[in-house]
C-alpha positions in Angstrom: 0.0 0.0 0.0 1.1 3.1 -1.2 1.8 5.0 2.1 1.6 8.6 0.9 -2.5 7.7 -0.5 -3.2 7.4 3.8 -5.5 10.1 4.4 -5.8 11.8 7.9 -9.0 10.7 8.5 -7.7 6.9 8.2 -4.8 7.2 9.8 -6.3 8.5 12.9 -9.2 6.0 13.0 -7.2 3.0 12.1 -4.1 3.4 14.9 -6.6 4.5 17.6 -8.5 1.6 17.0 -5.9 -1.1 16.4 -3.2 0.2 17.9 -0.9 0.7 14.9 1.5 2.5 16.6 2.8 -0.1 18.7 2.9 -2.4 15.4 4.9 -0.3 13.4 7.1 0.8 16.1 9.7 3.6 14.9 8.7 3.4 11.2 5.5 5.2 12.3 6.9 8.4 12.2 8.5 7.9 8.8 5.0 6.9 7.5 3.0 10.0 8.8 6.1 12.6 9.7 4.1 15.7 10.1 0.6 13.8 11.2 -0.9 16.2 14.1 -4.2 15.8 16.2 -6.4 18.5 15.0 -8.4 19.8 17.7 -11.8 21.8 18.5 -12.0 23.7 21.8 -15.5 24.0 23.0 -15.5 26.1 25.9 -12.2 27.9 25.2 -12.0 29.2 28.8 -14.6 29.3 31.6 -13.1 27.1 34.7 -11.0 24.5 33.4 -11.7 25.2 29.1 -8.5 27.4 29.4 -6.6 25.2 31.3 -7.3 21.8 28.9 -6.6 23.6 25.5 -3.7 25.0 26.9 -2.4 21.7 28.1 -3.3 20.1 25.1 -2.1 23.0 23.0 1.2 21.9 24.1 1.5 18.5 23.1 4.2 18.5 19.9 2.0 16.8 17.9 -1.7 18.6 18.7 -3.0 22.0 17.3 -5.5 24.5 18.1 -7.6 24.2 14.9 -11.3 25.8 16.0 -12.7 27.7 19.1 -16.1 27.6 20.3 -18.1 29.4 22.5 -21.0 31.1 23.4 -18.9 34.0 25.1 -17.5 36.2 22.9 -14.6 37.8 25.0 -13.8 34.8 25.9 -13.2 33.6 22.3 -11.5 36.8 21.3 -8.7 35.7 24.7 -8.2 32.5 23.3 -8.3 33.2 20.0 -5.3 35.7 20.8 -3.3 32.5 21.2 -4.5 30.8 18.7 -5.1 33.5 15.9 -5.1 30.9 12.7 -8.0 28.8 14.6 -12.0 29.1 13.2 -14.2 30.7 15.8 -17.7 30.7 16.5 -20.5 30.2 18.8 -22.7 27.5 18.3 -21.1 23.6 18.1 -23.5 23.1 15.7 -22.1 25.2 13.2 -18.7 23.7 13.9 -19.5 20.2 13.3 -21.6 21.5 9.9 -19.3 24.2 8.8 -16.1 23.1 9.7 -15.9 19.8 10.1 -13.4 18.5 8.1 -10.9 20.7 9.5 -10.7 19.1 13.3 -10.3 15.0 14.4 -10.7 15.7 18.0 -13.0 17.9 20.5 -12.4 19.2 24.0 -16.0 19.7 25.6 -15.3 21.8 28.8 -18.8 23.7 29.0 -21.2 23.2 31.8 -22.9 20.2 32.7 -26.2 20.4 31.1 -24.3 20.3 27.6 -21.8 17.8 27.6 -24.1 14.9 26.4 -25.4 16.8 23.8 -22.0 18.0 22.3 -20.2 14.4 23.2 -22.6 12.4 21.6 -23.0 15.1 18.2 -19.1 14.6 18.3 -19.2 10.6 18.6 -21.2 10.5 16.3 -18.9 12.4 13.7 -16.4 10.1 14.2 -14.2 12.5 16.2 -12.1 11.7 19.5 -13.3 13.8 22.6 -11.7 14.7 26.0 -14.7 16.0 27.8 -14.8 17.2 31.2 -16.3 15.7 34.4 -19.1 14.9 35.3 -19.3 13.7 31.7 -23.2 14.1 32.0 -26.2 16.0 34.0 -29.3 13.7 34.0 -29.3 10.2 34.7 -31.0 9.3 31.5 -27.6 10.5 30.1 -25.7 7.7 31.6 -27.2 5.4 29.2 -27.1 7.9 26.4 -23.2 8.6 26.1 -22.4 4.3 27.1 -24.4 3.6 23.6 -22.8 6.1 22.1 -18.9 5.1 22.9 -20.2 1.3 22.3 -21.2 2.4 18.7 -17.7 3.7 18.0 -15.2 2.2 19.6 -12.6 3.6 17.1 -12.7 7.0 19.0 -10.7 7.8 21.9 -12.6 9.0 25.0 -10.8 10.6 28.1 -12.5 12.3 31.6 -11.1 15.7 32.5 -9.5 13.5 35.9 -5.7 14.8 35.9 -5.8 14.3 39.5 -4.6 11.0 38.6 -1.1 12.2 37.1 0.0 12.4 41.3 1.7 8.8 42.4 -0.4 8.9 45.3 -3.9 8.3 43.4 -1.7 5.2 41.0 -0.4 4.1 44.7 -3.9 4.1 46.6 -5.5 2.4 43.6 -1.9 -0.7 43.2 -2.5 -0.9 47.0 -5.9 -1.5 46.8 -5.8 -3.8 44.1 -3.5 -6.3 46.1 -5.6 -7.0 48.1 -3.1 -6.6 51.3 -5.3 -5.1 53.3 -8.0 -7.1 53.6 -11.7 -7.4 52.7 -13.4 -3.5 51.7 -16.1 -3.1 54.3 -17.5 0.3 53.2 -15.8 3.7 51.3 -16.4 7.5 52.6 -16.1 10.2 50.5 -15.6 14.0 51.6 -16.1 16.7 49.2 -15.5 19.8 51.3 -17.4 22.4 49.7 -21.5 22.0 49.3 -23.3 23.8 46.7 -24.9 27.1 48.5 -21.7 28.2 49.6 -21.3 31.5 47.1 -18.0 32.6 46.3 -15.9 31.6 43.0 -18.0 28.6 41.6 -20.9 28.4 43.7 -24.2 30.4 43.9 -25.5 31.0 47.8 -28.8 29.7 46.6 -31.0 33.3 47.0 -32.7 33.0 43.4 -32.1 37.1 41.9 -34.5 38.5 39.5 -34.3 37.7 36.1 -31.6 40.2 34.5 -29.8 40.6 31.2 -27.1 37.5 30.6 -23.4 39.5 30.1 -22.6 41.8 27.4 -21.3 39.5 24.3 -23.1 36.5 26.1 -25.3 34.3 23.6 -28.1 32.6 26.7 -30.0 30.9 24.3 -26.9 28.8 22.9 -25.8 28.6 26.4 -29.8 27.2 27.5 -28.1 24.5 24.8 -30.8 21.7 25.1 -32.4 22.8 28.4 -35.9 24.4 28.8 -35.9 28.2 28.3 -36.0 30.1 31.6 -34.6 34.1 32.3 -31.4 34.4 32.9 -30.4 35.2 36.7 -27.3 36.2 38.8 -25.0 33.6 40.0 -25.9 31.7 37.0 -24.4 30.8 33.8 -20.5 32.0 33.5 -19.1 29.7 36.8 -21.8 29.4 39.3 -24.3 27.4 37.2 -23.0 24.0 39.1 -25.3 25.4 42.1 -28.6 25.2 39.7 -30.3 21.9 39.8 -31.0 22.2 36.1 -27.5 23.1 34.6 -24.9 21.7 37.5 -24.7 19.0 40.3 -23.0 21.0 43.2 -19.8 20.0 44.7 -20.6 16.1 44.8 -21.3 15.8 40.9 -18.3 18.5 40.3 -15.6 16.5 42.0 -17.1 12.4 42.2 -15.3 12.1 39.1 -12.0 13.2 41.1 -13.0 11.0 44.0 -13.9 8.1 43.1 -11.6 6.9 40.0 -9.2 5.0 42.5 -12.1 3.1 43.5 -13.3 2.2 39.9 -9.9 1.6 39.0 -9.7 -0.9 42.0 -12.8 -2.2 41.8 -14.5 -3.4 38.9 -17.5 -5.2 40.7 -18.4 -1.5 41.8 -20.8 -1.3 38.5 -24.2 0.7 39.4 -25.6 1.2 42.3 -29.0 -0.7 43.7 -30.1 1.9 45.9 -29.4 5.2 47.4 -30.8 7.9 50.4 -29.7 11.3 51.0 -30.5 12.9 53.8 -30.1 17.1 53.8 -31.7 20.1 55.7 -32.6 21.6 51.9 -36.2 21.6 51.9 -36.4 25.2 49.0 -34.6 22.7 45.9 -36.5 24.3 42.8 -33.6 26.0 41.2 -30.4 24.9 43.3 -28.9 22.3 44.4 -29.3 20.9 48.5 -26.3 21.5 50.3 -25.3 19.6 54.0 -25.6 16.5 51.9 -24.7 13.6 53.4 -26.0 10.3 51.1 -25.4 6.5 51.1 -25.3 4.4 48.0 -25.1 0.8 47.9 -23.9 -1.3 45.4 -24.2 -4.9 45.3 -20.9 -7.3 45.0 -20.7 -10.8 44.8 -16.9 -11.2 44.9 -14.6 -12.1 47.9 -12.7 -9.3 47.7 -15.7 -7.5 49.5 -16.6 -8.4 53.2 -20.4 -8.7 52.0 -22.8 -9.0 49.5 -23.2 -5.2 49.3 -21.2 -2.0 49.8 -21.9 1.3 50.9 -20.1 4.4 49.5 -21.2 7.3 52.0 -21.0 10.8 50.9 -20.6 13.7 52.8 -20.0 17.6 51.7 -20.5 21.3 53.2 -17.7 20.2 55.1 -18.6 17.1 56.9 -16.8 14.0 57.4 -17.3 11.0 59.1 -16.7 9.4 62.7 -13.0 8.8 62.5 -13.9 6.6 65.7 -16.8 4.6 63.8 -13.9 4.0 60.9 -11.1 2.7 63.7 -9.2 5.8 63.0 -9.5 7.2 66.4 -8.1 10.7 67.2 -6.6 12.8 64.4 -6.8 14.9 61.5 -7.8 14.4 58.1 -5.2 15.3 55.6 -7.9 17.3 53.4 -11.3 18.7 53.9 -11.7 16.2 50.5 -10.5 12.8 51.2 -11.6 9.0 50.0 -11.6 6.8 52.8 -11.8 3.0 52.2 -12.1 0.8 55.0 -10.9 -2.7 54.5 -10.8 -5.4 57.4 -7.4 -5.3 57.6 -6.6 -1.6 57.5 -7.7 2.2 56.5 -6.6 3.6 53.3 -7.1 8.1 53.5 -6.2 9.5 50.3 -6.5 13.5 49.6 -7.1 14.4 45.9 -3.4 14.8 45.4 -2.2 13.2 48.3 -1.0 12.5 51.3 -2.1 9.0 51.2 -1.8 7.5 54.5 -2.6 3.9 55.2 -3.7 2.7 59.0 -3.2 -0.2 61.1 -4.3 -0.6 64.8 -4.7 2.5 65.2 -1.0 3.8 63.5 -0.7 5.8 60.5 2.1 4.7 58.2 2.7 6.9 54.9 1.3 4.6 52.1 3.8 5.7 49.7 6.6 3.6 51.9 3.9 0.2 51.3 6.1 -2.2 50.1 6.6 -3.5 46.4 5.2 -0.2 44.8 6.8 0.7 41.0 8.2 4.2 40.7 5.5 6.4 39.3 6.3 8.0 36.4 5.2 11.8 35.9 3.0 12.0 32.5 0.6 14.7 31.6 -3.3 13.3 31.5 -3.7 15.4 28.6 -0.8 14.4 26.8 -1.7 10.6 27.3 -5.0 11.2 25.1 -3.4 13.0 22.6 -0.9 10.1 22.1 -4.2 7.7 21.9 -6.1 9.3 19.6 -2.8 9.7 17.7 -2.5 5.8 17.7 0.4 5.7 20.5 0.2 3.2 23.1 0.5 4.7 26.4 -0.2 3.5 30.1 -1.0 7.1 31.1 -4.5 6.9 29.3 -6.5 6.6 32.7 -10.2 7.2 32.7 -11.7 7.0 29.3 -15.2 7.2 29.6 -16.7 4.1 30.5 -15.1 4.7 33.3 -15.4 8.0 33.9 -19.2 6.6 33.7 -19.2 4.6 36.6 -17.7 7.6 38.7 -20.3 9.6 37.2 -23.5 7.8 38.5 -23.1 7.9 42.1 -22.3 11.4 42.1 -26.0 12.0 39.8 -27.8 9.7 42.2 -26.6 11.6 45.5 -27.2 15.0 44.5 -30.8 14.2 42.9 -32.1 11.9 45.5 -32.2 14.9 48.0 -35.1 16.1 46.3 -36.8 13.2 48.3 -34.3 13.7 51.6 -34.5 10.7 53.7 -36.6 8.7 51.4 -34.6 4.9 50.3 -34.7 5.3 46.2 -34.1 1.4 44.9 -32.1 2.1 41.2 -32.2 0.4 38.4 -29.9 1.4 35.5 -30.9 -1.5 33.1 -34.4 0.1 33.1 -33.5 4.2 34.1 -35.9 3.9 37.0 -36.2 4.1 40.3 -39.0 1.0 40.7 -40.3 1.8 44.1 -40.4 5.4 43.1 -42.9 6.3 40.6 -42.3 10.3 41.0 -38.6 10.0 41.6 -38.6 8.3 37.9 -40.5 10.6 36.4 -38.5 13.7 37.8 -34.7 12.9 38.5 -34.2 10.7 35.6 -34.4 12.3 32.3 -35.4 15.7 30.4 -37.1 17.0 27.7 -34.4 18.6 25.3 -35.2 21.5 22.9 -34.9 19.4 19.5 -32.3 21.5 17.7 -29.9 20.7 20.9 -30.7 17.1 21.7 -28.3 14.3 22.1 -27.5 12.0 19.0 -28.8 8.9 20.5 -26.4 6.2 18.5 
């Protein structure tokens, strides 16, 4: 075959998928010399948009092609970097317009529009990095696994870089050996709650209904949501507060939280039931904060110490009983931590570390456990980059089937305090809640404006 007849579009689609890379070893570069990953930025700044073109921006072998986004200062400050990229507003018109120009697409926009974008970006046979959680309604779940199952060409990665810090590849090696016994239950902190104001969050006082900000499209914004006014505190950071755009700090960081325990634990599939329990009673726009929930998944394997396990959840700055755990008197490392208690020991793990591991009461560093490999650093974006490229790499962590399972627990918590206190049994196969008739029909799904719906592959 005549080498130089490859076209892009192959190349990409045939190394991602088969992993032509590793085949063809060195000669790879003398096949494709100057091949590149053409990317779109879809939500060129905002909170972490910046940060994730950036990042990738720097990889040798990526470019900048397109910027998207309904802001349009924000596009004019990253199109100052990247002054030969397309620009526009709507992802729409960059997927019809421009679409031979990109093979990958960075989604960093809020919630309520990744599935939407992801799914019109699957199904254009492009590679996507999207950001965490990867979806908003639980319906979603099931809308983004059918579409990754229907192209399994594409490389998929979950805005978790959390994971480039040896401590979360430690907790999740230890974990994995088994050495410290049975898992008896995991507890989750997330620090923050979702009425808090400030930076990212709303305080949960609903404003008037005001003008969005100058050069601000709100209807492209709205994306696939119902149409309601535009507020303060609302669409440019602090829209993870609203119940209908965000999920608060538990949805915002379960992604972060929880990877080490998917990575670790592949029995943890869905949850069976869930109850959160919160003072909230006023949940018509924003999220409930002082959320503490339990979910419960069930395991039949005997690396668990019984047929189910509980994952607690706790933000607004609560944590659990150190005493309950066996911990006994101390400090946390974090206000955020993962906990997992095993019968044979306590592993604490902060979102970058510390990771502490105890025994009897003793806290030993768990980077000292015995037997781990030297962690290489890598950069999380680089890693997909190199995958979509057709590169092997080991630093690929949390494509998104993954980056699904940390998703769904998060989604169940934060929605199940509409009904605080109330057991919700879950069933994913069917997207209900069977002993909840109105929980089904409210925390579930949407109805999507049809110009913005997800592509359902």
């Amino acid at each position: 075959m005549d080498t130089t007849l490859i076209s892009r579009r192959h190349f990409l689609q045939t190394t991602s998928a088969a992993g032509l890379a590793v085949a063809a070893g060195p000669s790879l570069a003398s096949i494709m010399p100057d091949t590149t990953l053409r990317v779109l930025s879809i939500g060129v700044i905002g909170t972490i948009g910046g940060a994730d073109r950036q990042n990738i921006a720097s990889h040798p072998l990526a470019e900048i092609v397109g910027l998207c986004d309904v802001d349009t200062n924000a596009l004019a400050e990253a199109g100052a970097e990247h002054p030969d990229a397309f620009r526009c507003a709507d992802y729409r018109e960059a997927f019809d317009k421009y679409g031979d120009k990109f093979d990958a697409v960075i989604v960093a926009t809020p919630d309520h529009s990744h599935a939407s974008i992801m799914t019109r970006a699957l199904s254009a046979g492009k590679h996507v990095y999207g950001q965490k959680p990867l979806v908003q309604q639980l319906e979603e779940l099931e809308i983004i696994d059918r579409a990754i199952k229907a192209r399994p060409d594409l490389v998929t990665q979950v805005g978790a870089q959390r994971i480039e810090h040896a401590p979360r590849r430690a907790a999740v090696d230890i974990l994995k050996s088994g050495e410290l016994g049975r898992v008896i239950e995991a507890h989750v902190t997330y620090g923050n709650g979702a009425r808090a104001g400030g930076h990212y969050f709303a305080d949960g006082v609903l404003g008037d209904p005001c003008d969005p900000p100058a050069g601000f499209d709100y209807d492209l914004w709205l994306c696939g949501a119902a149409h309601e006014p535009c507020r303060p505190q609302m669409v440019q950071r602090q829209w993870r507060s609203w119940f209908n755009y965000g999920g608060g700090q538990i949805a915002d960081w379960v992604v972060h939280l929880t990877d080490v325990l998917m990575y670790a634990f592949p029995e943890l599939q869905h949850p069976m039931m869930v109850c959160t329990r919160t003072p909230t009673r006023d949940m018509s726009h924003f999220h409930a904060d002082k959320v503490t929930s339990t979910i419960t998944y069930p395991v039949n394997s005997e690396r668990f110490a019984n047929t189910t396990c509980n994952l607690y959840f706790y933000d607004s700055g609560m944590t659990p009983n150190r005493a309950q755990i066996g911990l006994g008197e101390g400090e946390w490392p974090s206000g955020i931590v993962t906990v997992v208690v095993c019968e044979g020991g306590t592993l604490v793990l902060a979102p970058e570390g510390p990771l502490e591991v105890w025994r009897d009461g003793q806290k030993t560093d768990g980077m000292a456990w015995p037997g781990l490999p030297a962690y290489e650093s890598f950069s999380h974006w680089h890693a997909w980059v190199d995958k979509a490229l057709g590169k092997e790499t080991a630093h690929r962590w949390c494509p998104f089937e993954v980056g699904l399972r940390c998703t769904e627990p998060g989604l169940l918590a934060v929605k199940a305090a509409k009904y605080p206190g109330q057991v919700l049994m879950w069933d994913r196969s069917k997207l209900v809640f069977p002993n909840h008739r109105e929980a089904s029909r409210t925390l579930v799904r949407r109805e999507y404006r049809s110009e913005f719906a997800p592509v359902r592959l």
